[in-house]
C-alpha positions as CSV (number, residue, x, y, z in Angstrom):
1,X,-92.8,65.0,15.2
2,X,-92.4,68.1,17.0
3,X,-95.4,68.8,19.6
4,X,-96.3,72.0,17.8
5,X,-96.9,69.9,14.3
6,X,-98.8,67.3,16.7
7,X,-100.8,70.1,18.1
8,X,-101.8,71.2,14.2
9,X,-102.5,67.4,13.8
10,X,-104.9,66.9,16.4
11,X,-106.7,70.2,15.5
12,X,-107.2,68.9,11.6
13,X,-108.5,65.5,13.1
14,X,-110.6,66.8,16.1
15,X,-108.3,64.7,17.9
16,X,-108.3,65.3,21.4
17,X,-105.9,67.2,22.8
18,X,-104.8,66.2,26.1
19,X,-101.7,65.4,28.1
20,X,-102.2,62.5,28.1
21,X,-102.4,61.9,24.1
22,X,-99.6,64.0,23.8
23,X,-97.5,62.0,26.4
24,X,-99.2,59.0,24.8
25,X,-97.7,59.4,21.0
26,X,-94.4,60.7,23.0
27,X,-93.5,57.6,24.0
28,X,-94.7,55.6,21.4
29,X,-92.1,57.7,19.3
30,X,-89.5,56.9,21.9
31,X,-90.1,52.7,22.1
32,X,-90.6,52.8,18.0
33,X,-87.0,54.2,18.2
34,X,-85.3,51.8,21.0
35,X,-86.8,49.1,18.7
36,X,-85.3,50.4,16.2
37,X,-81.9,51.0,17.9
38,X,-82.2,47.7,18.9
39,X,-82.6,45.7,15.8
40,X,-79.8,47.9,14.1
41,X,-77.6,47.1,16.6
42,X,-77.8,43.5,16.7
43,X,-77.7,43.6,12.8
44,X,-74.4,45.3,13.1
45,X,-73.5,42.8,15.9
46,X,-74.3,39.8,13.5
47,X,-72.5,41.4,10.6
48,X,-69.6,41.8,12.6
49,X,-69.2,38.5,14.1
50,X,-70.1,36.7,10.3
51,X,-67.1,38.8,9.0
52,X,-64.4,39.2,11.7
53,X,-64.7,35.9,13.5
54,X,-63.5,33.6,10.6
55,X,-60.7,36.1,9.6
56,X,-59.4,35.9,13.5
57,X,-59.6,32.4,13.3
58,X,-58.2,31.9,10.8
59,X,-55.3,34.5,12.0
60,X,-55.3,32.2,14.8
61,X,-55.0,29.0,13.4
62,X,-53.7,28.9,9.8
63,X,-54.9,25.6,8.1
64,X,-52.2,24.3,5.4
65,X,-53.1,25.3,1.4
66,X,-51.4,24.4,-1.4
67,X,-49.7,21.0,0.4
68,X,-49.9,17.5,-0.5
69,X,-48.5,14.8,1.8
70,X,-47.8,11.3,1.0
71,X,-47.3,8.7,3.6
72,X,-44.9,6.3,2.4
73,X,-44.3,4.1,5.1
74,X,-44.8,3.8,8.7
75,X,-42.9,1.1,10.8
76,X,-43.0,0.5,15.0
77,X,-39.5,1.0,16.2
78,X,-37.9,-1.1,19.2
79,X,-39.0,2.0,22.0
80,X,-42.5,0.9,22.9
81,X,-45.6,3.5,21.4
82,X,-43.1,4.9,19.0
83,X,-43.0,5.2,15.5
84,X,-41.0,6.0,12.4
85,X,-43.0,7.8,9.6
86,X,-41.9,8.6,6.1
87,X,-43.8,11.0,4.1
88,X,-43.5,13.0,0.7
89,X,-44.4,16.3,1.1
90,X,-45.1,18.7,-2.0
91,X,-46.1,22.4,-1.4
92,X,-47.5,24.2,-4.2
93,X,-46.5,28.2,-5.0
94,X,-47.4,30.2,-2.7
95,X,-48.7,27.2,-0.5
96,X,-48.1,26.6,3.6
97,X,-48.3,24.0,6.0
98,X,-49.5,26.4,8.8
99,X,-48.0,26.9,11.9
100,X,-47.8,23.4,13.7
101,X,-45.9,20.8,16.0
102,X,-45.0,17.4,16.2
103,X,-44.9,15.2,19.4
104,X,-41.2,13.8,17.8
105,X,-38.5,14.7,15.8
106,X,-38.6,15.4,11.8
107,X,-35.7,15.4,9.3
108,X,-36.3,16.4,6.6
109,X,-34.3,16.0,2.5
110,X,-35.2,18.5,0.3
111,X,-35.7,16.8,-2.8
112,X,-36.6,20.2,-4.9
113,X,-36.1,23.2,-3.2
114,X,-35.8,25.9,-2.3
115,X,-37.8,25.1,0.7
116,X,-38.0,27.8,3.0
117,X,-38.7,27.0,6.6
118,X,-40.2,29.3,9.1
119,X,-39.6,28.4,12.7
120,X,-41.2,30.7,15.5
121,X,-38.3,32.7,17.7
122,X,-35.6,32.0,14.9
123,X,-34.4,33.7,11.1
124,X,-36.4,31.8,8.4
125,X,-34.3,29.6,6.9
126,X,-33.9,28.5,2.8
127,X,-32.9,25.0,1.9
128,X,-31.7,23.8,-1.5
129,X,-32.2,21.0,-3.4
130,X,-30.0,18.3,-1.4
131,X,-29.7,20.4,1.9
132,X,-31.1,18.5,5.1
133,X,-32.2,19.9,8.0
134,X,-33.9,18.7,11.7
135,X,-36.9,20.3,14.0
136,X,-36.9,19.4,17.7
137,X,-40.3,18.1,19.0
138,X,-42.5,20.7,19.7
139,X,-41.0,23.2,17.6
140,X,-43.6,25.6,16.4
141,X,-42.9,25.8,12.7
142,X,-43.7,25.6,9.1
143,X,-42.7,25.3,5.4
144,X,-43.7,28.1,2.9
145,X,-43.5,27.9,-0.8
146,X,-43.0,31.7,-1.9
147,X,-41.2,30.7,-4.9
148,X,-42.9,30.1,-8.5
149,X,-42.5,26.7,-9.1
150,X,-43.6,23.5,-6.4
151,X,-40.9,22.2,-4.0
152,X,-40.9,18.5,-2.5
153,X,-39.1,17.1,0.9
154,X,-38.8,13.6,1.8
155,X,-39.8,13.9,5.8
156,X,-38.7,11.1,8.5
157,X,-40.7,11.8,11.8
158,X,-39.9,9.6,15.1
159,X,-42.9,10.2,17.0
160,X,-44.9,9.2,19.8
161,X,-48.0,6.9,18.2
162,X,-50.5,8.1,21.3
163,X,-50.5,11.8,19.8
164,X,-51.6,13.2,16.9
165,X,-48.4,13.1,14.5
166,X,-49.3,17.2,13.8
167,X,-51.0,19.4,15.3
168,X,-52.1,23.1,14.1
169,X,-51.3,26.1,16.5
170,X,-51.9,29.2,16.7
């Protein structure tokens, strides 16, 4: 409200015009506004941490989609706290593992393929039906399905038992 319109006011209501009403309703105007700057900010802050928080982390840490593993059988080998692990892995089209590591070797038979491995620093690599292949322990890798149709490996991991067998990065 402009202090002319206020002065128009207070001579309709026989409200008393001072300066002190008038620096009265001035800031009253001015606090009703922080408030209101206030709230509307933190409503934008909460709208943007509810939306852009779980898209980066989920840019941070991809979680695997569209995979199946089966753990067919794990056996102690003769080097204390290891193990040997055989799984079945089956990733769906357009599935991932998500970028991860294991504290051991894997090597891996394609038993449908194409399987197409992405391992961080190096050219993706495409593996046919048959084709073998090996990642080193803690390789930062992972197995994409961009194809139409699901693809299956049969995975051997020699790994120490006193980690977790994978672990999801970044």
């Amino acid at each position: 409200m402009r202090i002319s319109e206020f002065i128009a006011t207070c001579l309709r209501t026989d409200k008393r015009l001072t300066t002190e009403t008038i620096e009265e309703d001035y800031v009253q105007k001015h606090i009703r506004s922080a408030a209101f700057a206030v709230t509307f900010a933190a409503i934008a802050v909460i709208i943007f941490a509810a939306t852009w928080a779980p898209a980066v982390a989920q840019a941070q840490k991809q979680e695997p989609h569209g995979v199946e593993r089966k753990v067919l059988m794990r056996q102690d080998l003769s080097m204390p706290g290891w193990e040997a692990v055989m799984i079945k892995t089956t990733v769906q089209p357009g599935g991932t593992e998500g970028w991860h590591t294991h504290p051991g070797t894997l090597i891996e038979y394609v038993m449908k393929g194409p399987w197409t491995m992405e391992r961080r620093g190096k050219p993706t690599a495409t593996y046919q039906t048959g084709d073998t292949f090996s990642v080193v322990e803690g390789q930062v890798h992972q197995a994409a399905n961009p194809g139409k149709t699901a693809v299956q490996g049969l995975a051997i991991l020699i790994v120490d038992k006193s980690k977790p067998m994978t672990t999801q990065v970044k």
